[in-house]
N, CA and C of each residue as an Amber inpcrd file, in Angstrom:
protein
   246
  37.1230000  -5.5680000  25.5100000  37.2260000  -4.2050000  25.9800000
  36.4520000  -3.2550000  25.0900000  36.1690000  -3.2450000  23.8670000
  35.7640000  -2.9260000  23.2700000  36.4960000  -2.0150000  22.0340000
  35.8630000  -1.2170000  21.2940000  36.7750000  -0.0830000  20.1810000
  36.8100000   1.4120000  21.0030000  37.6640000   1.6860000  20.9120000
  37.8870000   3.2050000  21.6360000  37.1790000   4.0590000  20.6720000
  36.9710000   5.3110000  21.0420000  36.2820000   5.9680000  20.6580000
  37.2640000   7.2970000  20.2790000  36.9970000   8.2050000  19.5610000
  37.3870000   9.7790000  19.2540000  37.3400000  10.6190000  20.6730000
  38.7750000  11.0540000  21.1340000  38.3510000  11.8270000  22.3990000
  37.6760000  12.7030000  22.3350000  36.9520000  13.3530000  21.3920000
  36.1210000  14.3980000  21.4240000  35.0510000  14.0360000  19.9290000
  34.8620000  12.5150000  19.5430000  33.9870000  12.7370000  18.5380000
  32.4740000  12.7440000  19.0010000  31.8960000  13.4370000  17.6100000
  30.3000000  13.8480000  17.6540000  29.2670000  12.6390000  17.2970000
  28.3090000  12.6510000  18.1020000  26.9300000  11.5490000  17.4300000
  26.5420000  12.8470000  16.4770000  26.2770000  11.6600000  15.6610000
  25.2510000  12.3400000  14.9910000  24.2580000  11.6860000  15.1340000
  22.8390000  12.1560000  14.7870000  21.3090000  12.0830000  15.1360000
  20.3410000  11.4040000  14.0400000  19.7310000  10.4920000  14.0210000
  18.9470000  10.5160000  12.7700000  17.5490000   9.9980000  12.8070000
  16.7250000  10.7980000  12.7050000  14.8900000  10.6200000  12.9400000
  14.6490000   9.4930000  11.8940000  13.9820000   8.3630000  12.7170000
  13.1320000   7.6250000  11.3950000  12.3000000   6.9810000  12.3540000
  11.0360000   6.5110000  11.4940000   9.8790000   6.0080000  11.7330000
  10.1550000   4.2970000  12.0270000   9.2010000   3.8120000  12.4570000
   9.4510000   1.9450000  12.7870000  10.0170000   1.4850000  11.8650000
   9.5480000   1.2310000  10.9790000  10.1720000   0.4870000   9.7770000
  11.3440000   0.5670000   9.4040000  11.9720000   2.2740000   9.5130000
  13.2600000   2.0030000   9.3270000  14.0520000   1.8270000  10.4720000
  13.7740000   2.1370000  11.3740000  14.5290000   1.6340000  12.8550000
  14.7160000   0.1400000  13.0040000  13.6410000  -0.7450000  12.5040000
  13.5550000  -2.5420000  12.5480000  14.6680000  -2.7500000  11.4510000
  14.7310000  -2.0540000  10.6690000  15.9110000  -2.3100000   9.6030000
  16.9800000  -1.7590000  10.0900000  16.9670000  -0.9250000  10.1610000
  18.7100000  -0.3820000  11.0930000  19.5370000  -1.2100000  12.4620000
  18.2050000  -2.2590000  13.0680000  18.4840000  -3.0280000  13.9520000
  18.3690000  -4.5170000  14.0160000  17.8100000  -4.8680000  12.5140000
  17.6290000  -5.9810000  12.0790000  18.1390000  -7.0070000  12.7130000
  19.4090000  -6.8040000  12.6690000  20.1900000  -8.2100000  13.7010000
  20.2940000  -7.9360000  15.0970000  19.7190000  -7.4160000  15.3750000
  19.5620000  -6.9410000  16.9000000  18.2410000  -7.4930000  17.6370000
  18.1500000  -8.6140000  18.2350000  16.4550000  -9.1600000  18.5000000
  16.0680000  -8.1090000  19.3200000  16.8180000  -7.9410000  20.5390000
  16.4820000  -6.6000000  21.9370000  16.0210000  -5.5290000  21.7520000
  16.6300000  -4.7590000  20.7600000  16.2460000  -3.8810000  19.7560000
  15.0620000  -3.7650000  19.2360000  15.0270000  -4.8330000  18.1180000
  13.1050000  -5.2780000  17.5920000  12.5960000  -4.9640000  18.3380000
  12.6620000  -5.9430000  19.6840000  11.3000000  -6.3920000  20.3550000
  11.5070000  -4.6210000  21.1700000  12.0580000  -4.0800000  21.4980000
  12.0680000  -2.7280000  21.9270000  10.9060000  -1.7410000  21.0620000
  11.5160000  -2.0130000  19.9240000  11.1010000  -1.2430000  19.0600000
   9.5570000  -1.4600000  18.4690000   9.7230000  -2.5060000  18.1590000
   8.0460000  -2.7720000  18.2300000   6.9600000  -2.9970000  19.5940000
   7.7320000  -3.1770000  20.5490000   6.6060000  -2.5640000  21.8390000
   6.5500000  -1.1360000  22.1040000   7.5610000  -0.2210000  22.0450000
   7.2980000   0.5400000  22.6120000   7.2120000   1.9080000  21.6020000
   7.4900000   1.6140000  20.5810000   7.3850000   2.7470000  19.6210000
   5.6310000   2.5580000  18.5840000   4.9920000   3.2010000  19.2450000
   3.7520000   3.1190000  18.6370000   3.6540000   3.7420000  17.1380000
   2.5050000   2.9370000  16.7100000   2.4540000   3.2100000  14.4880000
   2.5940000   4.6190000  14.6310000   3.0440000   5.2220000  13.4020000
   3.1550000   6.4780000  13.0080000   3.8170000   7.3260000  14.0940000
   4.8330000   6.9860000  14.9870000   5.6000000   7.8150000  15.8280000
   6.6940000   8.0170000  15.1430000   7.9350000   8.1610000  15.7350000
   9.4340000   7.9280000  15.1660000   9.9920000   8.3440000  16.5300000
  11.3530000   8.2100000  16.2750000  12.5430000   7.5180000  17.5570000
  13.7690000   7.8870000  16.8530000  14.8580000   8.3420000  17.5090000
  15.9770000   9.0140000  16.9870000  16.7100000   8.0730000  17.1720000
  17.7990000   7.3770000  16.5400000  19.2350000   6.6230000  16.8850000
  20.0460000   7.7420000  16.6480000  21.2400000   7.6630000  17.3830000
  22.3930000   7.8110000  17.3130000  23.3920000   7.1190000  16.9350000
  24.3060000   8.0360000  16.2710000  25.9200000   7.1970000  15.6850000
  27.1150000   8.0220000  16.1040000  27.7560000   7.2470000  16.5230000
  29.1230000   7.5690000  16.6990000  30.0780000   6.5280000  16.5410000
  30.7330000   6.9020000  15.2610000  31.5840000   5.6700000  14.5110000
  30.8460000   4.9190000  14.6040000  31.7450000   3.6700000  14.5830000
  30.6560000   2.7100000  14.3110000  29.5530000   2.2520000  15.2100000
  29.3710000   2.8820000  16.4890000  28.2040000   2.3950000  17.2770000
  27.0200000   3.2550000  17.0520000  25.8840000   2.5270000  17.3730000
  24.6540000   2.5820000  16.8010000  23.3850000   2.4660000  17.2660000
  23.0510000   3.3010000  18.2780000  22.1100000   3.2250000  19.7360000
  20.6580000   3.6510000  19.2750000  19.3670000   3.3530000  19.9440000
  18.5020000   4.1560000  20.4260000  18.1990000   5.1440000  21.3000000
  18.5140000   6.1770000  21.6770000  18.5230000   7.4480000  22.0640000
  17.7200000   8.4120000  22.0530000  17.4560000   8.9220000  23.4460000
  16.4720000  10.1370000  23.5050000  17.8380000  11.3530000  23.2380000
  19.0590000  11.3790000  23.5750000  19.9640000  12.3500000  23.7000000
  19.3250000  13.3830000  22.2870000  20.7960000  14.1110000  22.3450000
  22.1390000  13.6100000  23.2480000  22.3490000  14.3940000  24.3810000
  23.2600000  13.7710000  25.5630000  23.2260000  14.0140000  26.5150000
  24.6020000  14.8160000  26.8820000  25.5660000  14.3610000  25.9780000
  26.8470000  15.1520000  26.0660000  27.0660000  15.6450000  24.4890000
  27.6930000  16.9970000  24.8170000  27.9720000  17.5600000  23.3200000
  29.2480000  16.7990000  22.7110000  30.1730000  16.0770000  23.2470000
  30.8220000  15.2020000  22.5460000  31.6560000  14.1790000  23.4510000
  32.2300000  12.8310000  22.8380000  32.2670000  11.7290000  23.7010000
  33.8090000  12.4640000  24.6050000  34.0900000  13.8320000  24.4920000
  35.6710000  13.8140000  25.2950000  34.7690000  14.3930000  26.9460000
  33.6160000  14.5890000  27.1680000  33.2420000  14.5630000  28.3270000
  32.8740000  13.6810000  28.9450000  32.7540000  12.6220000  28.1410000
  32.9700000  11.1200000  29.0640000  33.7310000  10.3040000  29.3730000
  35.2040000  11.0030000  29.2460000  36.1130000  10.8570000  29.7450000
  36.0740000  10.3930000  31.5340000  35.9740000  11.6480000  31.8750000
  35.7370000  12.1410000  33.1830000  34.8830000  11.0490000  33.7420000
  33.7180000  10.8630000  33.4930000  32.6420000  10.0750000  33.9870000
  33.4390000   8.7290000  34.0070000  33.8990000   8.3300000  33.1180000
  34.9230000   6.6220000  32.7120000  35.6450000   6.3570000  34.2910000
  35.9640000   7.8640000  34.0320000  37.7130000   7.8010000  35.2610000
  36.7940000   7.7570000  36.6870000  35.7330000   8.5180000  36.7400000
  34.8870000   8.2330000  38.0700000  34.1030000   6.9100000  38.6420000
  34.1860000   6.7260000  37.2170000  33.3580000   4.7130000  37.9070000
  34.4150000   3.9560000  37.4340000  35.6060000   4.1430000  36.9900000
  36.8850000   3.1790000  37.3340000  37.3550000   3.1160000  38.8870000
  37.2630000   4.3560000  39.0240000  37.7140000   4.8060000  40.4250000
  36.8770000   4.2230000  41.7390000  35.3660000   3.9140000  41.5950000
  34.6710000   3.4620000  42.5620000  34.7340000   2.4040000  42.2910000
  34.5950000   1.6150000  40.8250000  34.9620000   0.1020000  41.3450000
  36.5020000  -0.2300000  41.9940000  37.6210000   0.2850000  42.0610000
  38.5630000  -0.3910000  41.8600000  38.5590000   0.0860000  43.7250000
  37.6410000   1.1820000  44.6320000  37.3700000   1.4920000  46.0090000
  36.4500000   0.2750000  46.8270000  35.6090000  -0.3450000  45.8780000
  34.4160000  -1.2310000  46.3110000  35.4290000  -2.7360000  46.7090000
């Protein structure tokens, strides 16, 4: 099921260049190979954190995770209609 989250906690944001993104995702192969195709030399790419999860991200898209509440309860609701 996974770790629950803070009903209202914040990502925080953090800019880095390839090198440190391949290290922040090191054990992540999907990631790498993401990261080294599509992030060209001398660009950079933002991850996000919230607790302990640890994404690649253009966001953020919500100002904090208690508005995805709502969204959760709306695609619980259509699968459990399908």
């Amino acid at each position: 099921m996974g770790v629950p989250v803070c009903a209202c906690a914040r990502a925080s944001a953090s800019v880095c260049v390839q090198s440190d993104a391949e290290q922040l995702f090191a054990n992540n192969p999907f990631k790498l190979a993401m990261i080294r195709s599509k992030l060209p030399d001398g660009c950079v790419t933002t991850a996000y954190r919230c607790g302990p999860f640890v994404d690649l991200c253009r966001g953020p898209h919500l100002p904090n995770t208690g508005y995805a509440a709502h969204a959760r309860t709306r695609v619980m609701n259509t699968r459990a209609a399908a």
